[in-house]
N, C-alpha and C positions, 0 to 999 in steps of 0.2 A: 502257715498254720491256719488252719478253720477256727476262727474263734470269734467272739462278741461281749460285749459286754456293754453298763451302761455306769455312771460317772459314780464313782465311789463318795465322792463330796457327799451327795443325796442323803447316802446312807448312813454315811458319818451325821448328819445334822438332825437323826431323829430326834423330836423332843422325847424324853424320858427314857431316853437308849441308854443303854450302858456296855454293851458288845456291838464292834462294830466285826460284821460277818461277811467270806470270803467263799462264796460257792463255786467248785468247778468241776463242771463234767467233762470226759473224755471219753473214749474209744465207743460214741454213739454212731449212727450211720451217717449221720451227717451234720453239718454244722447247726443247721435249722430245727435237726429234732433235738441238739445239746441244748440249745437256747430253753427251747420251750421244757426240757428235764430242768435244767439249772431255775429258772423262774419256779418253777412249782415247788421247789424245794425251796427257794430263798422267800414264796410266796406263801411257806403253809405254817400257818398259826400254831400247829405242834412243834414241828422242829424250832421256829423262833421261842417260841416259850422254855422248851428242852433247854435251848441254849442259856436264856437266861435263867435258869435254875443250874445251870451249870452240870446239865448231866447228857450225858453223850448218846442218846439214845438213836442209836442205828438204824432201829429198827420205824422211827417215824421218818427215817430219811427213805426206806425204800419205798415207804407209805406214799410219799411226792411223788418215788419217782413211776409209782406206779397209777399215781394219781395225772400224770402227764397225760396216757391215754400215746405213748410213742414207744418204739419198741424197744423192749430191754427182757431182761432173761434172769431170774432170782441165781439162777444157779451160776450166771457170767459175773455179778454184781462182786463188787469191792469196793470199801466205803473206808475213806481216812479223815483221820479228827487230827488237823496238823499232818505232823510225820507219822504219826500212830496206825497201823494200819488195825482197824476194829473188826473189820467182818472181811473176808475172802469167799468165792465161791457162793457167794449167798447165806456163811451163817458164821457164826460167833468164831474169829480169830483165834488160833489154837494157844497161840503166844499172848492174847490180849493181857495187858496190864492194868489193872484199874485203879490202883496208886498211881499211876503215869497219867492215864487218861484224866482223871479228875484234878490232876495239881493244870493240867495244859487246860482244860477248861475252864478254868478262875482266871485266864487272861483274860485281856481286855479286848485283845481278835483273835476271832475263831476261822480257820480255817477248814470247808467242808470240802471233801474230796472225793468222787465218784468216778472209776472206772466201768463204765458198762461191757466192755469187752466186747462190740460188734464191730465196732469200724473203728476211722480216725477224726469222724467230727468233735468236735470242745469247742468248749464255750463256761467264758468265767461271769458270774453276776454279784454283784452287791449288794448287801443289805444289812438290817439291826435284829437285835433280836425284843421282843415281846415282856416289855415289864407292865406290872401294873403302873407301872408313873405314867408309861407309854396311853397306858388304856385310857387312867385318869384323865392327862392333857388332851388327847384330842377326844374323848368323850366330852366333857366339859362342853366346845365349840359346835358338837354336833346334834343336830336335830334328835328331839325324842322320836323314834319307832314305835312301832308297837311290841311290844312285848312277846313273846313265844318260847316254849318251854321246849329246850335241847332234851334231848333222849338220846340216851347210850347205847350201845344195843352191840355187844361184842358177837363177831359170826365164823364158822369152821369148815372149810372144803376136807372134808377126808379125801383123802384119796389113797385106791388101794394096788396092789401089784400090778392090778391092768392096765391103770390110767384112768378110771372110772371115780367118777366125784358123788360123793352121798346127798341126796336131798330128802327133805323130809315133808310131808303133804299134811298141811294144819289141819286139827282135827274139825267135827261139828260142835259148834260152840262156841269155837273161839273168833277173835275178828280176824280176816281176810280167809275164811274157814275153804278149803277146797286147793287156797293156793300153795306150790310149793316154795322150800325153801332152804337157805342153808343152816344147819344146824347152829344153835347158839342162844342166846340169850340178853335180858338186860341187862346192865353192871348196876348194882347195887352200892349206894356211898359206902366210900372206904376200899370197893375191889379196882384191881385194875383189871385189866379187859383178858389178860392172859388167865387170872385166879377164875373171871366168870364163865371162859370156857372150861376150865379145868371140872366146874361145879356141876356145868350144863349137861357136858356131855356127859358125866357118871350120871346125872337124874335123869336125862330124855334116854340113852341111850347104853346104862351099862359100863361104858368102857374106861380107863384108865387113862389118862394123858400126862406126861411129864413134860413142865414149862420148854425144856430146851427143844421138843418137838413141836410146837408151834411157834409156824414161820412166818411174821407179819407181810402178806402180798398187798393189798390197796387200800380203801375203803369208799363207801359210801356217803352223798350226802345228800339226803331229798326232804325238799318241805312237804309233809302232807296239811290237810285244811287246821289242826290244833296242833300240831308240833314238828319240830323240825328232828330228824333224825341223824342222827352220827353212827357208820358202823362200821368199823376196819374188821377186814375178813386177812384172816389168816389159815394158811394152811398145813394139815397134818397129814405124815405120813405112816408113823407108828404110834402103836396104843396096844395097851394090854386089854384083854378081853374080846368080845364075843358082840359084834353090832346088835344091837335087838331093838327092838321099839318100846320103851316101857311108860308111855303115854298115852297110848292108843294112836298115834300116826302112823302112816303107808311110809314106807321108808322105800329106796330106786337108788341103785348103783347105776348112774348115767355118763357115757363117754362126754365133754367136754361140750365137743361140735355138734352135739344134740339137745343142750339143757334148755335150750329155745323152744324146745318141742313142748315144753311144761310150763305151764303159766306162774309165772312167779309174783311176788309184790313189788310196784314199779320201785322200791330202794333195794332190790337183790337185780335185777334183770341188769346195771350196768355191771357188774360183778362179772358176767359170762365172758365178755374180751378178754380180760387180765386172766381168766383160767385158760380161756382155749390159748391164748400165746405163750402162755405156764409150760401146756403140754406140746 
């Protein structure tokens, strides 16, 4: 068996833990790219948080594992909480249970389970999940930082029967005016990032989106000079209506392997791997 892993002790002894967590991936190309998929999922501040609010959210596991930067394919993906299996093929389990799922995630371990469906490397990792006690206690020991204000910023790849991904070209006026971008928006307190594209794209662009059509693929995170930015890009492939531009932006149906050709804002430009290996 191709696998790794590092001492579960560790993980059990978070201060302010209250889940101890069981990551494992399998059917990746190799043991070495399982590691580093398993790590990023056992490493990202949304799924540990997800978990200790006790809710099962899928769709930041594929956030990790697209966050890896190692090969996987939305549409191979399948993702189990326990024995449950939640998502197949890349989207919401046709069987899923959410009285099941939610009574298995009030235990005390959680197991996360991901088939990529490429090869036969696996690799299982360890870790806790994210409480406020957690933040408490070792904030507490840790040096003050300087401060910096997080920005939300939910974003949308359409994409349409060709294969062709929509961008939009910021108007004059606005800041980074000239470059382009993917459709989307900020989240405003109270939305969650799914509600904020749903809003966006009827205001920039006309069109109708229904939540189960958008499919959480990576996200972003870059510091600019006053704020740090957070932005998971998700991607659609049906909507009712008619693309239009109702902003005044240059709107470009661009295949994948070309959206390099367009100057984007450096927190969109890592977004382009994770679409061209999409397609």
């Amino acid at each position: 068996m191709n696998s790794c892993s590092i001492l579960p002790s560790r993980a059990r002894d978070g201060e302010g833990a209250r889940k101890f967590i069981t990551v494992t991936v399998e059917g990746a190309v190799s043991a070495a790219s399982a590691k580093r998929i398993a790590f990023s999922i056992a490493n990202s501040p949304l799924v540990k948080t997800a978990v200790a609010g006790e809710d099962a959210n899928w769709g930041r596991v594929v956030m990790a594992v697209g966050k890896a930067g190692e090969p996987a394919e939305r549409d191979r993906l399948t993702i189990y909480f326990g024995d449950i299996r939640v998502a197949h093929q890349g989207e919401r389990d046709p069987s899923y249970d959410e009285a099941l799922t939610t009574a298995y995630m009030r235990g005390d371990e959680i197991l996360i389970r991901v088939d990529l469906g490429l090869g036969r490397g696996k690799a299982t990792v360890w870790t806790c999940d994210l409480t406020k006690e957690y933040v408490a206690i070792n904030g507490d020991s840790a040096p003050e930082a300087p401060s910096m204000k997080l920005v939300l910023v939910a974003a949308c790849a359409l994409l349409d029967v060709d294969g062709r991904v929509l961008i939009a070209q910021r108007p004059e006026g606005k800041q980074l005016a000239g470059l382009w971008e993917f459709p989307g928006g900020k989240v405003e307190p109270g939305e969650r990032p799914e509600e904020t594209l749903i809003r966006e794209l009827h205001e920039e662009l006309g069109i109708t989106v229904a939540e189960p059509c958008l499919a959480p693929l990576t996200f972003a995170s870059h510091a600019y000079e006053t704020f740090h930015l957070l932005m998971p890009l998700y991607v659609c492939r049906r909507w009712e209506g008619q693309v239009m531009p109702r902003e005044g932006q240059a709107l470009k149906w661009v295949m994948p392997n070309r959206l390099r050709d367009y100057p984007m804002p450096p927190a969109d430009e890592p977004l382009i791997p994770h679409l061209t290996a999409l397609m």
